[in-house]
N, CA and C of each residue as an Amber inpcrd file, in Angstrom:
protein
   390
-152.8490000-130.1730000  -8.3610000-154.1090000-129.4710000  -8.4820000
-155.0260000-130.2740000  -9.4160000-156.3640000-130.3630000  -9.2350000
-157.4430000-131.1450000 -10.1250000-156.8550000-132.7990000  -9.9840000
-155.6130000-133.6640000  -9.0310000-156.0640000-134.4840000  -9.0310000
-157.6800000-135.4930000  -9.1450000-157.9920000-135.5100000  -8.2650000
-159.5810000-136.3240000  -8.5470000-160.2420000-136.2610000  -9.6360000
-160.4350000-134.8450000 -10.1580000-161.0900000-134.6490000 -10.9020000
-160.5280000-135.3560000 -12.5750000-159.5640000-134.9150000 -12.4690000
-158.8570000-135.4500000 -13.5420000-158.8790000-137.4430000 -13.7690000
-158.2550000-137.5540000 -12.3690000-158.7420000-139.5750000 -12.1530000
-160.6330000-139.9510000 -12.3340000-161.1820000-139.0200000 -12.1000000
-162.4850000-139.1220000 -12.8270000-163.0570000-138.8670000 -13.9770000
-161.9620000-138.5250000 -15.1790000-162.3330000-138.6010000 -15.9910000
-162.4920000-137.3390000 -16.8310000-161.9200000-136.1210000 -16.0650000
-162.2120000-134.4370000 -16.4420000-160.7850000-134.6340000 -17.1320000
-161.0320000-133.1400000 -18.0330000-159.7050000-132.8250000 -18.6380000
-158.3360000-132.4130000 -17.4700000-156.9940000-132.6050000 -17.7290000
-156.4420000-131.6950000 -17.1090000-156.2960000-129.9650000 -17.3490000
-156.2610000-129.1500000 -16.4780000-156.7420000-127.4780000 -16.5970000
-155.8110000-126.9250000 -16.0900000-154.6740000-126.8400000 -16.6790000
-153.0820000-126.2640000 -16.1140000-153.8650000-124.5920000 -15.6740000
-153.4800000-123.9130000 -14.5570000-153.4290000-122.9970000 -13.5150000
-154.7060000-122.5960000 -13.3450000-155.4280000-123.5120000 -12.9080000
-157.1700000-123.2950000 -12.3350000-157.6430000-124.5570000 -11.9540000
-158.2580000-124.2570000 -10.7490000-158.8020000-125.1680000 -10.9010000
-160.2590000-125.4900000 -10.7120000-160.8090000-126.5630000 -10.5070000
-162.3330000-127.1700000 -11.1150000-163.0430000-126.2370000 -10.3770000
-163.2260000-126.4880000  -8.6780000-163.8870000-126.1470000  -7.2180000
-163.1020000-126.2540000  -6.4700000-163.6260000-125.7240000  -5.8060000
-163.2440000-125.5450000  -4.4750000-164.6280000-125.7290000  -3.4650000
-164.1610000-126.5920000  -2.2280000-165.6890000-126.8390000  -0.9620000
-165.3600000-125.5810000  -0.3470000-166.4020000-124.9680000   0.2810000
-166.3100000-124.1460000   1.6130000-167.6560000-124.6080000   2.0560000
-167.5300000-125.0680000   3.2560000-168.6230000-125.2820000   4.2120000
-169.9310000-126.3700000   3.6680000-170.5410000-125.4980000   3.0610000
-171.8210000-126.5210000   2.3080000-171.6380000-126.1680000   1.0450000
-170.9080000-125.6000000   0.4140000-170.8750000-124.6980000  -0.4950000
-169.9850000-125.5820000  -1.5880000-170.0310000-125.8300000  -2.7240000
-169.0910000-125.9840000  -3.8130000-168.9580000-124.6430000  -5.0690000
-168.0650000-124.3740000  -5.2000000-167.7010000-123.0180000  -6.0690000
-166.9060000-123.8110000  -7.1070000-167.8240000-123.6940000  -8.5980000
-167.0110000-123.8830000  -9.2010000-166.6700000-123.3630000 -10.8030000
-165.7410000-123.6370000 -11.3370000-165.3770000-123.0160000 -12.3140000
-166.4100000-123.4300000 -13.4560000-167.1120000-122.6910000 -14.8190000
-168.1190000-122.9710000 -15.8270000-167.1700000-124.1810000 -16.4290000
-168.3260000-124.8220000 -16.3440000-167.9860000-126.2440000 -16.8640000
-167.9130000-126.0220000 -18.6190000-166.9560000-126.2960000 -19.1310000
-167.1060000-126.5350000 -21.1790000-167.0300000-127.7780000 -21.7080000
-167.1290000-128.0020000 -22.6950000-167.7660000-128.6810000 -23.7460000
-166.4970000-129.7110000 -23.8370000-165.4010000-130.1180000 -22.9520000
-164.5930000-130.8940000 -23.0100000-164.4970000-132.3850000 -22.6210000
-163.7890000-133.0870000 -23.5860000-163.8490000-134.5390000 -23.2280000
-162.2030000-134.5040000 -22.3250000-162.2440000-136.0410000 -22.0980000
-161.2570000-135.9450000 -20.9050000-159.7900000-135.7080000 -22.1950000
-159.6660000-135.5280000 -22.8730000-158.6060000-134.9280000 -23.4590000
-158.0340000-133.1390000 -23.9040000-159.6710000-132.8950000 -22.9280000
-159.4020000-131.3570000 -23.3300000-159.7380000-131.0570000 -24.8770000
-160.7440000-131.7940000 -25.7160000-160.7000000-131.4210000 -26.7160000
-162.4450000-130.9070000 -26.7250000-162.9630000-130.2070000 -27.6810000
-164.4830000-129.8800000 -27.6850000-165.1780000-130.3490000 -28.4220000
-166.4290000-131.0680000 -27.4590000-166.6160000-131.9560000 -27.9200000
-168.3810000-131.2550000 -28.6700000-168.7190000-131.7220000 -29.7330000
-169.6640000-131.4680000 -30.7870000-169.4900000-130.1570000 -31.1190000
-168.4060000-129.8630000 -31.5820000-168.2670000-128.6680000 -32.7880000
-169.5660000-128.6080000 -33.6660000-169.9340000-127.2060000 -33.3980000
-170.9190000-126.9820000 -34.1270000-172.5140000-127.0850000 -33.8500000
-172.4740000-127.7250000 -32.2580000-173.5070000-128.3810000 -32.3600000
-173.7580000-128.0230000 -30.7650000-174.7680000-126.8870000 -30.3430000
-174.8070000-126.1310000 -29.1660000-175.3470000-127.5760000 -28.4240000
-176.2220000-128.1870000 -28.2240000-177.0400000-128.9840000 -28.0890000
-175.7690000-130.1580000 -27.4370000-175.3920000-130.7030000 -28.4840000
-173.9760000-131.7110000 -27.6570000-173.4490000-131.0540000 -26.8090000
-172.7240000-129.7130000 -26.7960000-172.0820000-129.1440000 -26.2670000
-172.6230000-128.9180000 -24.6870000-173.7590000-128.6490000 -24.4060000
-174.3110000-128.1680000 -23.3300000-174.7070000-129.2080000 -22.3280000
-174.5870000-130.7880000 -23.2330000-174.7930000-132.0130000 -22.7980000
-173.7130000-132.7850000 -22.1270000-172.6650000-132.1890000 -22.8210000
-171.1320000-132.6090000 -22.6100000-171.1410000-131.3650000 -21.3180000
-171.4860000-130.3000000 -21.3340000-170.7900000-129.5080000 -19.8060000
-171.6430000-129.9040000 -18.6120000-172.7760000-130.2510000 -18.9240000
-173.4450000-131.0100000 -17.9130000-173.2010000-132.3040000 -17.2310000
-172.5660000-133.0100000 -18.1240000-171.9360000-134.2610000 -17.9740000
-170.6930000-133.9530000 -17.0770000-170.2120000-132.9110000 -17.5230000
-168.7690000-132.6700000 -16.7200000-169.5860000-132.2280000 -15.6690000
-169.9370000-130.8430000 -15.3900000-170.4250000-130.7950000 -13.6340000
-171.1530000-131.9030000 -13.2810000-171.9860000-132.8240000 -13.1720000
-171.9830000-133.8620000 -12.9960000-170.8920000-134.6300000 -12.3280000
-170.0480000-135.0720000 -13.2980000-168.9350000-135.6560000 -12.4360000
-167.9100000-134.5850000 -11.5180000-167.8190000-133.6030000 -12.0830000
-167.5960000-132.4170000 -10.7030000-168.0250000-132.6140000  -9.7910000
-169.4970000-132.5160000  -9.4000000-170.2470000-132.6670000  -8.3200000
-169.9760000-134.2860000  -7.6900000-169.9790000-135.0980000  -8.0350000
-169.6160000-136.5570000  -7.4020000-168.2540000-136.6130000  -7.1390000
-167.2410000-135.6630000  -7.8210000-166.2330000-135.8920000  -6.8120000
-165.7120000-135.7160000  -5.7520000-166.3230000-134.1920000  -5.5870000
-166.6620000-133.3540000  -4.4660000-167.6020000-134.1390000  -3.6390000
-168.2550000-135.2750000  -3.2610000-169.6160000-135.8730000  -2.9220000
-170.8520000-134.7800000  -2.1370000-170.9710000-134.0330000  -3.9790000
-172.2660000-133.8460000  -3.7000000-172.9830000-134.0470000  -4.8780000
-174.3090000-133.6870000  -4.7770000-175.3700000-134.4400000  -6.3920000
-175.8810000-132.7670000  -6.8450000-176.5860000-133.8050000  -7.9980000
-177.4490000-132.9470000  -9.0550000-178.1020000-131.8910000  -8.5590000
-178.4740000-132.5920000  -7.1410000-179.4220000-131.8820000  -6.3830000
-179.3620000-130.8980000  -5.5430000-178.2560000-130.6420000  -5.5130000
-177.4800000-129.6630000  -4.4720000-177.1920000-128.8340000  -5.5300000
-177.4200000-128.4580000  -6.9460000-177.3780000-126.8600000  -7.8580000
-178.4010000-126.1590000  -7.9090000-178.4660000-125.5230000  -6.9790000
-179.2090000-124.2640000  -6.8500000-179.4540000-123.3850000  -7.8190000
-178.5960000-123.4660000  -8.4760000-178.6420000-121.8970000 -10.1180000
-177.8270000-122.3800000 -11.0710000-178.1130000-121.8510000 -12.2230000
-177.3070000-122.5260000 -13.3890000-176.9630000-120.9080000 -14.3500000
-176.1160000-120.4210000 -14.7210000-175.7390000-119.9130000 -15.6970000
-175.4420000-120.3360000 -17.2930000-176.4750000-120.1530000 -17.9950000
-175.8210000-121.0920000 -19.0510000-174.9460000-120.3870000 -20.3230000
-174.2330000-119.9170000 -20.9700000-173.3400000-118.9040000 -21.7410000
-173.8600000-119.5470000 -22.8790000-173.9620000-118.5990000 -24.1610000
-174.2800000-119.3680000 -25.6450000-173.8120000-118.3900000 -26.4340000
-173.0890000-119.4390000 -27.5360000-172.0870000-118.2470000 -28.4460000
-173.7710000-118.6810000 -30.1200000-173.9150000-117.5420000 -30.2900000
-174.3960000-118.0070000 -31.6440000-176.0920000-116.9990000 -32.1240000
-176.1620000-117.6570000 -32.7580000-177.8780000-117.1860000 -33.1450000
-178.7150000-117.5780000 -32.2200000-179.5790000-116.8610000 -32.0550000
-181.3140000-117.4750000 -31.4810000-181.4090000-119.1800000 -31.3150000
-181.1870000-119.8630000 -32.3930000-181.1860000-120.9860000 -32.1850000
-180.5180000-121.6080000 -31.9400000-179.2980000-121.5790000 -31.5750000
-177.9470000-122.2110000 -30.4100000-178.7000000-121.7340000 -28.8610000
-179.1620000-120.9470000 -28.5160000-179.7680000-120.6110000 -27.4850000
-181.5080000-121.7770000 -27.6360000-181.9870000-121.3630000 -28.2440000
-183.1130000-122.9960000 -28.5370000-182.4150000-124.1990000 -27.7750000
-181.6030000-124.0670000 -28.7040000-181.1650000-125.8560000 -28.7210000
-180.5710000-126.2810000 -27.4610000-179.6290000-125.2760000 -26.8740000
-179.0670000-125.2300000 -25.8490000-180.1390000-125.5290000 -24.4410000
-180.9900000-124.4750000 -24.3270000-182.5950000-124.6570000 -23.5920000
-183.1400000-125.8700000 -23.5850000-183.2280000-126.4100000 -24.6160000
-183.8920000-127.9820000 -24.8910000-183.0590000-129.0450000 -24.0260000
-181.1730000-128.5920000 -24.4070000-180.6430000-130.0030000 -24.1070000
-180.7700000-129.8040000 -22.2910000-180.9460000-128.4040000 -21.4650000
-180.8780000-128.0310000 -20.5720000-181.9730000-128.7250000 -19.5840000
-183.3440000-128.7150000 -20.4030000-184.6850000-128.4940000 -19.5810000
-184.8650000-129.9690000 -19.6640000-184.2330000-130.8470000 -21.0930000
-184.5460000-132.4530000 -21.2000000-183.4440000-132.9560000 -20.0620000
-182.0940000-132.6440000 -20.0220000-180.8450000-133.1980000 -18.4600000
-181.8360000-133.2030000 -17.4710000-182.2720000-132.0800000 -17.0860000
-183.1930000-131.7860000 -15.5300000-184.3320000-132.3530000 -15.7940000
-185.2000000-133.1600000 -16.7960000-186.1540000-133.8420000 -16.3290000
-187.3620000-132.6960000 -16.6850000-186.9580000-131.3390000 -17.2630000
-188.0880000-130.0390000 -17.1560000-188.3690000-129.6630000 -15.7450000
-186.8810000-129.8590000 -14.8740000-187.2050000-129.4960000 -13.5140000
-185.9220000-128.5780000 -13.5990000-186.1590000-127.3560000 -14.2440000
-184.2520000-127.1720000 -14.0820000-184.4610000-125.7080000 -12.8220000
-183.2850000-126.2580000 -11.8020000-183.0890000-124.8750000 -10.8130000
-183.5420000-123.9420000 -11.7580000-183.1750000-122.3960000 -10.6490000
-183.1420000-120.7910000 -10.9510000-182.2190000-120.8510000 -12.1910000
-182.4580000-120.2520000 -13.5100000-181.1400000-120.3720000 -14.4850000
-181.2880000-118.9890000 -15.4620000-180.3880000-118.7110000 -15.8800000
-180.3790000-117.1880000 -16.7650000-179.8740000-118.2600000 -17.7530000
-180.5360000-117.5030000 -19.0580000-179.4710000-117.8890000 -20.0670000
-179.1850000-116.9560000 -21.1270000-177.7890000-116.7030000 -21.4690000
-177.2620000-115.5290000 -21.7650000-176.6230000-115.9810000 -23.0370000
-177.0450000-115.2140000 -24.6150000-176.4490000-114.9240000 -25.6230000
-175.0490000-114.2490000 -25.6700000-173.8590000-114.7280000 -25.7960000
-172.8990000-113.8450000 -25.5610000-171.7670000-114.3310000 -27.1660000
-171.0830000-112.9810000 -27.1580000-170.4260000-112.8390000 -28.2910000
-168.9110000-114.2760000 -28.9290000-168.4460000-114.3690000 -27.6790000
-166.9000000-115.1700000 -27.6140000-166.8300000-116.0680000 -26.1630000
-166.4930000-117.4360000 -26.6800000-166.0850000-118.1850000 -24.9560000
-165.0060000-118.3600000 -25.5270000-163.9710000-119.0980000 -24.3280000
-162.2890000-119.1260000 -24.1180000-162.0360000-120.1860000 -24.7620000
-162.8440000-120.9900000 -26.0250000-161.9220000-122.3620000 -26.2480000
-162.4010000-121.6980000 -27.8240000-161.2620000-122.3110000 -28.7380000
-161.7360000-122.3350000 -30.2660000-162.7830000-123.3630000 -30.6630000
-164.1320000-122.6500000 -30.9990000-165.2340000-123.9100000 -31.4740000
-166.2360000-123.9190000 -30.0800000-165.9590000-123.3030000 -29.1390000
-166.8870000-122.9640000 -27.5640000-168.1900000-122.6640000 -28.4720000
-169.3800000-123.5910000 -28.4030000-170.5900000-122.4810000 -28.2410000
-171.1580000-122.6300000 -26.8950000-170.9250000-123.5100000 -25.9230000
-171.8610000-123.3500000 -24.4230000-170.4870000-123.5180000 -23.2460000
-171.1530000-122.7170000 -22.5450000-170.4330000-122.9110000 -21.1370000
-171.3340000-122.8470000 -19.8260000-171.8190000-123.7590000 -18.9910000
-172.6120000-123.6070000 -17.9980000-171.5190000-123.7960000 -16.2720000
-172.6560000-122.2580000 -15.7900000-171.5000000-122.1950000 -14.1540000
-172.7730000-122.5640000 -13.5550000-172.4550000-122.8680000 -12.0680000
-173.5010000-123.4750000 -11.1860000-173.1550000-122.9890000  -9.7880000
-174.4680000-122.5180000  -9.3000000-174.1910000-122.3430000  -7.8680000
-174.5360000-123.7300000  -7.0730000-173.9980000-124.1730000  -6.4330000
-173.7350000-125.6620000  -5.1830000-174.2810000-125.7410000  -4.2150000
-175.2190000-125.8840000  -3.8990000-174.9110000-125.4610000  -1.9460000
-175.8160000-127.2560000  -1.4870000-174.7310000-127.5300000  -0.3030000
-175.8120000-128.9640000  -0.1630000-176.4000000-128.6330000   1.3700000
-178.1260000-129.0920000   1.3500000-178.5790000-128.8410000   2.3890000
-178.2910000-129.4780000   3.4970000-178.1350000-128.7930000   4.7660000
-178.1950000-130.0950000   6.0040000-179.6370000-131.1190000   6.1300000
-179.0340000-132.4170000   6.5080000-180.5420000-132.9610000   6.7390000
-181.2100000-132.1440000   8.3660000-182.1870000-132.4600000   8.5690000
-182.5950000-131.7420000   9.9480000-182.4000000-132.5540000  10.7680000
């Protein structure tokens, strides 16, 4: 499970895994703040963090061969004050160029890693050409 992903450079994620394709569709799991050792990367620092999960869907998406351009929606999760949500927004809107898809972004209390402040999920879908 998570071969590819893992030979590209993702953490390994014992009983889950990254995505899954259906049809045009990529479904995949919220990307976190991990380097390929599974460790989190800019403790403390929403801004790295949200740069680093982008980086990972990113290479999510190219392993699966599809692009940037095929995320339709972004969920972005933020553990912290008002300004982890700032900072987070900034590192979000500067990745996309200030072109970012449909995106919520949600203040929330606790994510699943010790030291988590961002977690971003993404909806996939790649268009047919005509």
């Amino acid at each position: 499970m998570n071969e590819g992903e893992t030979q590209a450079g993702l953490a390994t994620t014992p009983y889950y895994r990254y995505a899954e394709v259906v049809g045009s569709r990529l479904f995949v799991s919220g990307q976190v703040p991990h380097d390929s050792d599974a460790e989190i990367v800019g403790v403390g620092d929403p801004r790295a963090q949200a740069v680093r999960c982008l980086k990972n869907l990113e290479t999510l998406l190219g392993v699966h061969d599809f692009a940037v351009e095929d995320i339709r929606r972004l969920t972005v999760y933020v553990v912290g004050e008002e300004q982890n949500l700032i900072d987070t927004w900034d590192a979000v809107t500067t990745w996309f160029a200030n072109n970012v898809p449909p995106a919520t972004l949600l203040g929330v209390h606790l994510l699943g890693h010790t030291d988590q402040l961002v977690e971003i999920d993404a909806d996939i879908v790649k268009v047919s050409e005509p």
